[in-house]
N, C-alpha and C positions, 0 to 999 in steps of 0.2 A: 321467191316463188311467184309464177305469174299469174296465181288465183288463188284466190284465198280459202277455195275446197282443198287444197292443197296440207295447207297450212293446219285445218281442220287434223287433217289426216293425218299427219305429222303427231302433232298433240294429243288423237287416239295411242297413236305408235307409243309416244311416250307413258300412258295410260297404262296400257299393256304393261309397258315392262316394268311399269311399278306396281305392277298385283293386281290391277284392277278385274271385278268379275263384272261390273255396271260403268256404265259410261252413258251420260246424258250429253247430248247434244241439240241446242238450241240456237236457235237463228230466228234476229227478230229485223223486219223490215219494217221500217215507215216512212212512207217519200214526206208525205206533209211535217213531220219536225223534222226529215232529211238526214237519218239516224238507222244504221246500218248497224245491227247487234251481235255478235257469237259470244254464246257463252260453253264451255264445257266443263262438265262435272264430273267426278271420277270415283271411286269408293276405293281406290289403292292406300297405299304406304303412306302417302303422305311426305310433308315437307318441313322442316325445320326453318326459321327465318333464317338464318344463314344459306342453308342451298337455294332458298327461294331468292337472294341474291345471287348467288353462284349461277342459277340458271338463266339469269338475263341478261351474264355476261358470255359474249360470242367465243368465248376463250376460255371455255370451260364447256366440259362433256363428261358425263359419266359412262361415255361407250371408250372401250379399248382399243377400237379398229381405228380412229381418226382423234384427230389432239383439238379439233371446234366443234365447238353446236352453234347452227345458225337459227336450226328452228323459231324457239320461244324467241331470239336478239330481233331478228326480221320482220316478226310479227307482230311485236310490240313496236318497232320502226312505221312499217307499215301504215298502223293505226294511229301513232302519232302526228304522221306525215300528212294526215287527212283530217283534220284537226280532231281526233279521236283520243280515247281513253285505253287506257292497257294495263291489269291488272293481275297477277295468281295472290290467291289464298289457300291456305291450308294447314292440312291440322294431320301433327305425325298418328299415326295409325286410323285415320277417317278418309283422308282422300285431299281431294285440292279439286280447288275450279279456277279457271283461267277466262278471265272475259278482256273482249276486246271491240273498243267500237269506232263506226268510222263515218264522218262525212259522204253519203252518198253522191250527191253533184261535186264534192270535192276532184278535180281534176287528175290529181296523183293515185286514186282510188282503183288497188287491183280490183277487178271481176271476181263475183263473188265462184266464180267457176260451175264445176256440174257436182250439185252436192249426190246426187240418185248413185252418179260413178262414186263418188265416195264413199257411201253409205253401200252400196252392192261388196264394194272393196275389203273392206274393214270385217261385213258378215263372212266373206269367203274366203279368209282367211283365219276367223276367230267364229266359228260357230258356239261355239260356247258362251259366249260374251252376251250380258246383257245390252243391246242399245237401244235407248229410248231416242229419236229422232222429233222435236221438235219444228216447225217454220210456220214463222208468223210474218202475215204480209197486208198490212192493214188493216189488224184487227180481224182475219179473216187465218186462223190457225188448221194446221194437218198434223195430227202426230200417229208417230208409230212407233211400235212396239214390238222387238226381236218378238219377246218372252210371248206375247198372243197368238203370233204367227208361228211360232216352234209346237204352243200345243195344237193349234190346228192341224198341223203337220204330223203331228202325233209322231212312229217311227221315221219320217223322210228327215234327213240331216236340211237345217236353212242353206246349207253353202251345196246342197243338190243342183246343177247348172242347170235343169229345169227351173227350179223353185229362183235361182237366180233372174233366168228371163224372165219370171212370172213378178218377182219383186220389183224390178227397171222398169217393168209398165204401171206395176201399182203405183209406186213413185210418184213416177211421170206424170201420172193423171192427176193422182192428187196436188199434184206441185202446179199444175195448171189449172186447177181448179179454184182455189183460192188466188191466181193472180189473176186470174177472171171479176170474180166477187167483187 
């Protein structure tokens, strides 16, 4: 994948179809230790140590439609390849988290991509879904919150394509607001 929003999104996907109702997703930037962070947290099914093996291998899938998974293989590659760290944990009926990190200035290092597109993605597709949105960029944090902006909203659905445009710009700002800071 040629951005690692990508890859994010991907590992919602899988979130999803392991029962997940909450999904936290964090990103932590620090140019000064040069330390590129994602982590994602889940409240599904969970994992057994054996399929937490099974899933790191490119040649195993638990979908019916195709005989690989590259997702989690790629991503854990990725992060290695930028002298980073790549991990899941998880616990059967709690959930799992998946963190991965990577040499910023590392030269093999995808782009972190357009997390806003991601996160708009994910809600308008799964309005029901908790997600917490995380990003940290020098000690200088934004988070967000489905579940605060749905009671706002009170009856409007979050995947309402009004409330979509209106969430791309909250984003936006915020996302440039702390790389300001």
């Amino acid at each position: 994948m040629r951005e690692l929003s990508l890859h994010v999104l991907d590992i919602v996907q899988n979130s999803l179809a392991a029962g997940a109702s909450i999904v936290e997703v964090s990103i932590n930037e620090n140019i000064k230790e040069d330390i590129l962070e994602i982590i994602i947290k889940d409240n599904g099914k969970g994992m057994s140590q054996e399929e937490i093996k099974k899933v790191i291998d490119p040649f195993f899938t638990s979908r019916t439609t195709r005989k690989v998974g590259l997702g989690i293989p790629l991503f854990k590659a990725n992060a290695e390849a930028c002298n980073g760290n790549f991990t899941i944990s998880s616990q059967l009926g709690k959930g799992t988290t998946v963190y991965a990190s990577f040499q910023i200035s590392h030269i093999d290092r995808v782009p972190l991509g357009d997390m806003v597109r991601t996160i708009i993605s994910i809600l308008a597709v799964n309005p029901s879904l908790k997600l917490i949105y995380k990003h940290n960029i020098n000690g200088q944090e934004f988070t967000f919150n489905s579940e605060e902006i749905k009671e706002t909203l009170e009856d409007v659905p979050i995947n309402n394509p009004l409330v979509l445009d209106w969430l791309k710009l909250f984003l936006t700002e915020n996302l440039e607001r702390i790389k300001l800071d």
